[in-house]
N, C-alpha and C positions, 0 to 999 in steps of 0.2 A: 619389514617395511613394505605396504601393499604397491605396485606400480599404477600407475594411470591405464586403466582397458580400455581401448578401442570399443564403443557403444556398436551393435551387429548392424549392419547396412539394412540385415533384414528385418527391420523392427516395427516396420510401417505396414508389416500385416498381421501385426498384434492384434486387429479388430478382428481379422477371418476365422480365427480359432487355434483350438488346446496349441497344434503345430506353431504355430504362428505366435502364441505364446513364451512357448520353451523356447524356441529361436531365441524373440528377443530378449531373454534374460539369459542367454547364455547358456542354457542348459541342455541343446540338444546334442545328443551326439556325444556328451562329455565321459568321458574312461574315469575308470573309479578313484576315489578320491586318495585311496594308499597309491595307488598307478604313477597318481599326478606327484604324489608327497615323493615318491621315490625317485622320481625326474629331476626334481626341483635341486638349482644349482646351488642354492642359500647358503652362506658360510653362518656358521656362529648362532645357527635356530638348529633345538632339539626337536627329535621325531615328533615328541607330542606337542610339542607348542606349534609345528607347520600344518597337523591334524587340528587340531583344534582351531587355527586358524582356518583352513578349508572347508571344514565342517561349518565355523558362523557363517560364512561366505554364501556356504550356498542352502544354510536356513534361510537368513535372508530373501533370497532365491524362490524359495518355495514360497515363503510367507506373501512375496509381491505376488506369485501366480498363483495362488488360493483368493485372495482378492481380485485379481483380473478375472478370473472361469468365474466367481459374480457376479461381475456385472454384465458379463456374454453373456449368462445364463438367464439374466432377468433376475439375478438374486439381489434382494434389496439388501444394499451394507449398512450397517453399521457405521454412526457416525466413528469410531477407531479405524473402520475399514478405510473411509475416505479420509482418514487423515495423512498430512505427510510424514515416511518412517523418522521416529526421532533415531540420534544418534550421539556419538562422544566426539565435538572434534578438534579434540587431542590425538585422535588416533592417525587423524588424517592433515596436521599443520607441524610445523617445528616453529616455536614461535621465542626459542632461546637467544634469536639477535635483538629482539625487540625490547626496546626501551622508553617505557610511557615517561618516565619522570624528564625526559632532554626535550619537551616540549611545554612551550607556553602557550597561555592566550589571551586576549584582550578582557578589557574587561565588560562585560557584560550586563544590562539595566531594562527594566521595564518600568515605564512610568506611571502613574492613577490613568492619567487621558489617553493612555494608548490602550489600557484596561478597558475604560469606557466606550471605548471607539469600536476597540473587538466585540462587546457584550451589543451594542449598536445595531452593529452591521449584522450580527446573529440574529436577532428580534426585527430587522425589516428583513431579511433575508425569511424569517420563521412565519412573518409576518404579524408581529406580537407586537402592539403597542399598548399605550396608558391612558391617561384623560383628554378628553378632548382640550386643544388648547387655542388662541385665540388666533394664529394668524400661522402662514406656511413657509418655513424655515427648511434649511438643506438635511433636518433630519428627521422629520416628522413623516406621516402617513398619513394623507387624505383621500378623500375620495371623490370621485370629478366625475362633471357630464361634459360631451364634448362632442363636436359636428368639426371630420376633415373634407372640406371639400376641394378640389383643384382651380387654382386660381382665375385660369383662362376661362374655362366651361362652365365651371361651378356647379361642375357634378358633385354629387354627394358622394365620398367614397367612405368612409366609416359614420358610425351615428353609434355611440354608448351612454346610454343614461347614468351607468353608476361605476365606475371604473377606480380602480383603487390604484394609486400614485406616491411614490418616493422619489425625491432626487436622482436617485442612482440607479435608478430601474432604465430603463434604454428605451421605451413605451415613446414618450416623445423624446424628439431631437434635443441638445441640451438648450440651444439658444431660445425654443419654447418652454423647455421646464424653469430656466431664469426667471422668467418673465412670470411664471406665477409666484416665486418666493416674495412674503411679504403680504399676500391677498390673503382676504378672511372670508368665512363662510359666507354664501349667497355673490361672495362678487364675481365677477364676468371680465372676463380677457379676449380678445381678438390678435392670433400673432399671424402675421405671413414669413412661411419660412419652404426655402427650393423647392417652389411652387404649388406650393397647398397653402391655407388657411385653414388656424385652427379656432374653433369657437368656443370656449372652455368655462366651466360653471363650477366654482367650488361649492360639492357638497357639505364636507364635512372634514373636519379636520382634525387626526389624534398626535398626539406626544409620542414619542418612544424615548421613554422614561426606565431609569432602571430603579422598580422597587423589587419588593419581595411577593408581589403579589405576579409580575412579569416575569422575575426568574424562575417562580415557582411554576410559572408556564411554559418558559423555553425550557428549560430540563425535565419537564414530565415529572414534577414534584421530586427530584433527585436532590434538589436544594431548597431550604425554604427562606433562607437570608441572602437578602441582597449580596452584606459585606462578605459571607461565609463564599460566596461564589466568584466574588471579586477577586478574593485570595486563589481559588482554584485558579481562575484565566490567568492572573499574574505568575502564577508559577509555570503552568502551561507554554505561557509567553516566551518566558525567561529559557526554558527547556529548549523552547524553537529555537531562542537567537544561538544557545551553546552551541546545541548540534550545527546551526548553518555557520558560526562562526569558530568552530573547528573542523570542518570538516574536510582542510589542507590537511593539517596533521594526521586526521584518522588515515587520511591515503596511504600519505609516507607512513605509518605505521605500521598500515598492512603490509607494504613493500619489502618490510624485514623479517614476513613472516613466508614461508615454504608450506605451497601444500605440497605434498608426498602419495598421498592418493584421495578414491574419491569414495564412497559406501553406495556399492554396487545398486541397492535398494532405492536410495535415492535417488540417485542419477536417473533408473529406469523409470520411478515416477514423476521425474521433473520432466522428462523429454516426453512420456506418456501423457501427462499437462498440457502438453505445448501442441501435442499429436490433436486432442480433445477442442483444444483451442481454438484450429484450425479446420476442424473436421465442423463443428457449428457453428463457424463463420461462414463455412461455404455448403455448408448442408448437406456435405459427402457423409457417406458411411465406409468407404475405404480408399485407399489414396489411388484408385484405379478409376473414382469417378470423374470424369472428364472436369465438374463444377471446379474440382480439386486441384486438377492439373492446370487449368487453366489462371486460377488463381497464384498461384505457387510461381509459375512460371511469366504472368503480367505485376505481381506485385512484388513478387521476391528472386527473381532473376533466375530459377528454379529449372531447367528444361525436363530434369527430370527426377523421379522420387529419390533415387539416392541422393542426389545435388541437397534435394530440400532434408533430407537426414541429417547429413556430413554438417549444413548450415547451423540446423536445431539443436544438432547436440554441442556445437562448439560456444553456441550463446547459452546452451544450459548449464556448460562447462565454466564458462565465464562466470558466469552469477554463481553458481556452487561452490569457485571458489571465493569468490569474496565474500559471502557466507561464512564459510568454511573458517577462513580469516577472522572474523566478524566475532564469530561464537571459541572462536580457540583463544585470543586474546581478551575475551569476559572472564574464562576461565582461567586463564593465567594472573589478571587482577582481582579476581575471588569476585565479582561481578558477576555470575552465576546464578539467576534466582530459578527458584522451585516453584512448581504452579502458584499455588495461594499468592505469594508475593508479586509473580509477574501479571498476573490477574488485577493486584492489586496498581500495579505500576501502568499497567494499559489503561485504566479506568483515570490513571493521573495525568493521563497525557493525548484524548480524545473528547471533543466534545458533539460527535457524532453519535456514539453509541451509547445505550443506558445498564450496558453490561460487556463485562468482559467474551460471554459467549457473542454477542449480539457482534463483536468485531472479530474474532477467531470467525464467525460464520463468514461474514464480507471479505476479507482479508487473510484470514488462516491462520492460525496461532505459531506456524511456523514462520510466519512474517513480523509475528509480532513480536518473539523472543530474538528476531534478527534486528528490528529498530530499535528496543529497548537495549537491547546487547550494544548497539552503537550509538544510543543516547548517553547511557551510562559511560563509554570510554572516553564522551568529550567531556561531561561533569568532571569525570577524573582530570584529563588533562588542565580545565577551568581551575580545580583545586589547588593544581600545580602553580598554578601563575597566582593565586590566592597566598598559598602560602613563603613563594618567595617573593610579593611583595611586603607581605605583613614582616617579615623577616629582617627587611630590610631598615 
């Protein structure tokens, strides 16, 4: 069983070079690997199973600093390069106390109008409406000419001849957008609101309509039926309320699960992440540039670069293992999917992206088999309460 390792203090000159490398992966200075095997206190591990064990350890090792001297060198990676190391993690939870079946859950519903509402809010959000219709309602899009000027002076502060308007857009104040619901093309409003005056002209007025000719335009031709996409949001819906209305249980479930250790490879590229993070947020190139210290030390309590280490790695530690969690208990309920299917399964549960890559690029496909991993544990748990009520 691997133990939890102390991440090197000195890891924060992984950008200076090779040195500064092998530090923070552990590998400088290290005595050979029978040295170490022959040290080792281990009851109940055979010679070859503690070699073999220290041997992946520090392939691993190598394979993270073959990709670091890349990208020091200016060598361009490979999307594989910049991916995060996958792994087993079984290797690294004990998740024998955990018991999915001792939890229930509500029961869960998405309605046509809350369908409607979501596909809505997407098409003004995308800015996609339908036919012009005859007067301005809290969901429509028009478009408006309009003079703000200040009450007292009656200076002119804005002047737009053709400005495009929804309800929900924040453009005017609400008690001015009221005040045009109802008004049809051509007609003319005067509102006074906390000291302006607005003089408003409707141009033009559309629907935001859900046909097939619209959602063929919100999804980039992904869909060419209205109904066919109705069904996607409604399930999409339904997927959101599981997850947000289990997501007490998923906690407690994690809670009965033990991580045991962490895969060295990982760890050093998640804390490497975070190193990256921080370094073009503040425009350093090593954590001795002042932009860096100064940051670290006014935002994150930091005075100095070990502080900001010791911090980094224990939030990277934290999220690893609930990861770690996350993916050992998919696998323990055979929740498990293989590229094609999780591919298939992110494409079911995003209406941002028009491809699985296209959100593995934004997001990282490492993130993506860790929500899907926790969407799938609440479904289960939802089944649970399905089927002892049906039982009943």
């Amino acid at each position: 069983m691997q133990k939890k390792n102390k991440f090197p203090p000195g890891f924060a000159v992984a950008a200076v070079g090779l040195s500064g490398i092998l530090f923070m992966t552990g590998c400088a200075g290290e005595y050979d690997v029978l040295d170490k095997v022959a040290d080792s206190t281990t009851v109940g591990e055979s010679i070859t199973d503690k070699i073999n064990d220290m041997v992946s350890d520090q392939s691993q090792n190598v394979t993270y600093i073959c990709k670091r001297m890349k990208a020091l060198s200016g060598e361009t990676e490979t999307e594989e390069d910049t991916e995060k190391p996958e792994y087993n993690p079984e290797t690294y939870a004990d998740t024998s106390k955990a018991d999915i079946s001792k939890f229930k859950a509500k029961k869960v519903s998405v309605s046509d109008d809350e369908v409607d509402d979501y596909i809505k809010s997407l098409m003004r959000e995308a800015r996609i409406y339908g036919d012009e219709t005859d007067a301005i309602d809290d969901e429509c899009i028009a478009h408006v000419a309009y003079v703000k000027t200040d009450t007292d002076t009656k200076e002119e502060i804005q002047n737009l001849s053709n400005m495009e308007w929804s309800f929900d857009s924040s453009f005017f104040p609400e008690e001015v957008s009221k005040k045009l619901i109802g008004c049809k093309v051509g007609d003319n409003i005067k509102v006074k609101c906390s000291g302006c005056e607005y003089d408003i002209t409707v141009n033009d007025i559309n629907s935001v309509s859900i046909t097939n000719m619209t959602v063929f335009t919100l999804t980039s031709g992904q869909y060419m039926k209205a109904s066919n996409y109705r069904t996607f949001v409604k399930n999409y819906l339904y997927n959101q309320k599981v997850l947000n209305a289990n997501e007490d249980s998923i906690d407690k479930l994690c809670k009965s699960v033990s991580v045991t250790g962490y895969p060295e490879d990982v760890l050093s590229y998640d804390i490497q992440q975070k190193f990256m993070y921080y370094y073009q947020l503040t425009g350093a190139s090593s954590p001795d540039d002042e932009a860096f210290k100064t940051y670290i030390k006014e935002n994150l309590g930091c005075k100095t670069t070990k502080e900001f280490t010791t911090k980094i790695q224990k939030e990277v530690e934290q999220s690893l293992d609930d990861e770690i969690k996350i993916l050992a208990l998919a696998k323990k309920y055979n929740l498990w999917l293989d590229d094609d299917k999780l591919a298939a399964e992110v494409m079911q549960n995003t209406t941002e992206y028009s491809s699985a890559e296209d959100y593995y690029a934004a997001c990282s496909k490492s993130y993506a088999r860790y929500f899907i991993s926790k969407l799938n544990l609440a479904k289960e748990i939802q089944k649970n309460e399905e089927r002892i009520e049906g039982a009943g």
